[in-house]
C-alpha angles and dihedrals in degrees: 000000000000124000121298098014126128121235109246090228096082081056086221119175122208111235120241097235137080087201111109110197079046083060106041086049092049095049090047086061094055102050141089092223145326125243104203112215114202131156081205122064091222119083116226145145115017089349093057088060089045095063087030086058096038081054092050092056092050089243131154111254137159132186118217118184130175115296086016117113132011097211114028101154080068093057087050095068 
């Protein structure tokens, strides 16, 4: 496996747009839910989409950022 591939065994497929927001939305629908990394507490920028448009799909998300939640592992669930 060369650098920078992916191994075949995550079955991923590459998405036909350039476009990111197309993509991210398209990867929030597939999935079973979005985990939202920030060192703010506050969501901006792409990360604020991404929750608009897990939100739109009526998917789970959180957002955790640095001195948030004690347990998160808890919230994961």
């Amino acid at each position: 496996m060369g650098k920078g591939t992916i191994d075949q065994r995550y079955q991923l497929k590459e998405t036909s747009t350039k476009n990111y927001p197309q993509r991210t939305e398209k990867n929030v629908r597939n999935s079973d839910g979005t985990a939202i990394f920030t060192i703010s507490p506050n969501i901006t920028g792409g990360s604020k989409k991404t929750a608009e448009l897990a939100a739109k799909h009526d998917k789970p998300w959180i957002h955790l950022h640095r001195g948030g939640y004690e347990e998160p592992e808890r919230l994961l669930r």
